[in-house]
Structure formats: C-alpha cells, structure tokens
C-alpha positions in Angstrom: -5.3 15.9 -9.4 -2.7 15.0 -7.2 1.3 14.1 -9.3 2.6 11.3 -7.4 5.4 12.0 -5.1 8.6 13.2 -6.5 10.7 10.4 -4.5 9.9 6.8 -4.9 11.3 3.8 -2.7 12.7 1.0 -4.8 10.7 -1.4 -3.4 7.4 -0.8 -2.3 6.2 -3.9 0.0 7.2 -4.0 3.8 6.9 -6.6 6.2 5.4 -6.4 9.5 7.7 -5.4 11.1 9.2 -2.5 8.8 5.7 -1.3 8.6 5.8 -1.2 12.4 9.1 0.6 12.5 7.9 3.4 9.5 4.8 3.7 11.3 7.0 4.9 14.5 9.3 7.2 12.9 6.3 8.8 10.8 4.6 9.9 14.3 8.0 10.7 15.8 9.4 12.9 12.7 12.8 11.5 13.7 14.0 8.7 15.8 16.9 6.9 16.9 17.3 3.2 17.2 16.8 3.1 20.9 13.9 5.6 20.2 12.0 2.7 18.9 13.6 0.1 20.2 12.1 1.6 23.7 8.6 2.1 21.7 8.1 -1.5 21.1 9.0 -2.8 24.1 6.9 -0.4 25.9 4.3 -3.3 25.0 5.1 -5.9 28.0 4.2 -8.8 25.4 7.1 -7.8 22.9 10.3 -9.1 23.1 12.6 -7.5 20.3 16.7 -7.5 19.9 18.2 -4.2 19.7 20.1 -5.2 16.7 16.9 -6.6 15.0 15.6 -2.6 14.7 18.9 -1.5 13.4 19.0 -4.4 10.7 15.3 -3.6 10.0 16.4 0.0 9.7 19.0 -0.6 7.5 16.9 -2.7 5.4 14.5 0.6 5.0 17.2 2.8 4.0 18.4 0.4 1.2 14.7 0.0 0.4 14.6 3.7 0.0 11.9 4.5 2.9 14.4 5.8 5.4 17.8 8.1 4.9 20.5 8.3 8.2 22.5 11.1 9.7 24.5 11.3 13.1 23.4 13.7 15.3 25.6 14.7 18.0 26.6 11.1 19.3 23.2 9.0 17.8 22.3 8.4 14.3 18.7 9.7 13.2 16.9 7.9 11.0 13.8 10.1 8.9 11.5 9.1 6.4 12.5 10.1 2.6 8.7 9.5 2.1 5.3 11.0 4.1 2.6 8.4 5.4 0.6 10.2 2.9 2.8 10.3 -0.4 3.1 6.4 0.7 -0.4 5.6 0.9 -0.6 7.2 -3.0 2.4 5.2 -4.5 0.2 1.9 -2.4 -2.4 3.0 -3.7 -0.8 3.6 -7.0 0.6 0.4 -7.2 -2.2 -1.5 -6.4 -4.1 -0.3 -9.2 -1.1 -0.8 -11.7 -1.9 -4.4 -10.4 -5.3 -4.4 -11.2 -5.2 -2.8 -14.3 -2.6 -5.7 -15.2 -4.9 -8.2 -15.6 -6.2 -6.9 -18.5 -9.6 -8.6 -18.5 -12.4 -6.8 -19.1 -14.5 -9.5 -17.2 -12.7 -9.3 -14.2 -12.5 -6.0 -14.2 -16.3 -5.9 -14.3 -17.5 -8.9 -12.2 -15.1 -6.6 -9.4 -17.3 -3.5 -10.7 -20.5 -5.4 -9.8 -19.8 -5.9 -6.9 -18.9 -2.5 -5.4 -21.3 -0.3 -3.4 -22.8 3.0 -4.2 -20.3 5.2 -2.5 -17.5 3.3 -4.5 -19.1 3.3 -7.9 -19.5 7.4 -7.1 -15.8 7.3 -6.6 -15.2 5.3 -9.6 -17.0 7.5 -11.5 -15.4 10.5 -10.4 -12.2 8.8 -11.3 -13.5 8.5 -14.9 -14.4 11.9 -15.1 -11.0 13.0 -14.5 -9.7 10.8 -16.9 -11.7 11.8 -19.3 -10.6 15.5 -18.8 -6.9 15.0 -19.0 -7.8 12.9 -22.2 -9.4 15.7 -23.5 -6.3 17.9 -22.5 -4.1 15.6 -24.0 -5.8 15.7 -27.3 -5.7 19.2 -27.5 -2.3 20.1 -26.8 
C-alpha cells in the first residue's frame, strides 16, 4: 500500500484558476510567471493580468503547493507536491469526508448504488484493511 506523501499542503482546495496554473507548472517541471502567463494567453479567448498569475502564484506558495527561487534574473516557481502524490491526499481527503458522516445508511444507500467494477475495488480496499488489521493486532 501506498504511505501518503511525505509533504502536505496546508490547504488542499484550489480554485480554478490555481488548478489551472498547478496543472501548467506540473507539465512544465518549472516555470516562470511569464512562462504561464504566455501559456494562457496562448488561448485567443483568454484575457489574464500578468499580476493576476503572480498573485495566484503567491497564493500557492503560501498554500504550500508551490516553493520559489531566482534563477539567474527570473524567479522559478516548482511544485513541492507531484500531480500524483496530489491526486492521493484528494483522494485522501475526500474519503476522510465520507467517512465523516458516520452513517451507516448513507454509507450503504452510496454502496448500492455503485457498479461492479467499483464494488471490486471496494472490496479490494477491504481486504487490505483487513490485513493491516491483522498486522496491527499482532505486533
């Protein structure tokens, strides 16, 4: 099973537009503000501030998604988190949510209505819960 990434942002939802601007800088490795400023007007329908990037940058990095060095005269901004590892704490998260609610017969009216490829993957979820269960009690 799969830990969950060492580094977690401090807050986990995004708007549209941070979403936008992660999703950019995950397929670029690296970018700079004008980077992705150019990106997203690359779209002829677009019309975006310079400044609004860097405040939505800034806004990532004190969210935790993004960290900032200067490289020779522009500042790089990288992801402190993968696509992937993000999709996981999502993930994560979302079934933190779930599991909040804490009624059984909510939990199983969603249950009935799942198809078969999801109730396989539930049930493979249960089997490994039921093996680290077993590993717990035994250590």
């Amino acid at each position: 099973m799969a830990p969950l990434p060492d580094h977690t942002p401090k807050q986990l939802s995004l708007g549209p537009l941070e979403t936008e601007i992660l999703g950019i800088i995950w397929e670029l490795g690296s970018a700079t503000v004008k980077e992705i400023h150019d990106r997203i007007l690359a779209d002829p329908d677009r019309e975006l501030a310079y400044a609004s990037v860097t405040t939505v940058l800034r806004r990532l990095e004190q969210k935790g998604w993004l960290t900032c060095s200067k490289d020779d005269r522009a500042f790089q901004w990288r992801p402190l988190v993968s696509c992937k590892d993000a999709k996981m704490l999502h993930a994560h998260d979302q079934l933190r949510r779930f599991l909040a609610v804490g009624n059984p017969d909510i939990i199983a009216a969603f249950a009935d209505d799942l198809d078969r490829a999801s109730v396989d993957k539930l049930d493979a979820i249960a089997q490994r819960l039921k093996a680290a269960r077993q590993a717990r009690e035994e250590q």
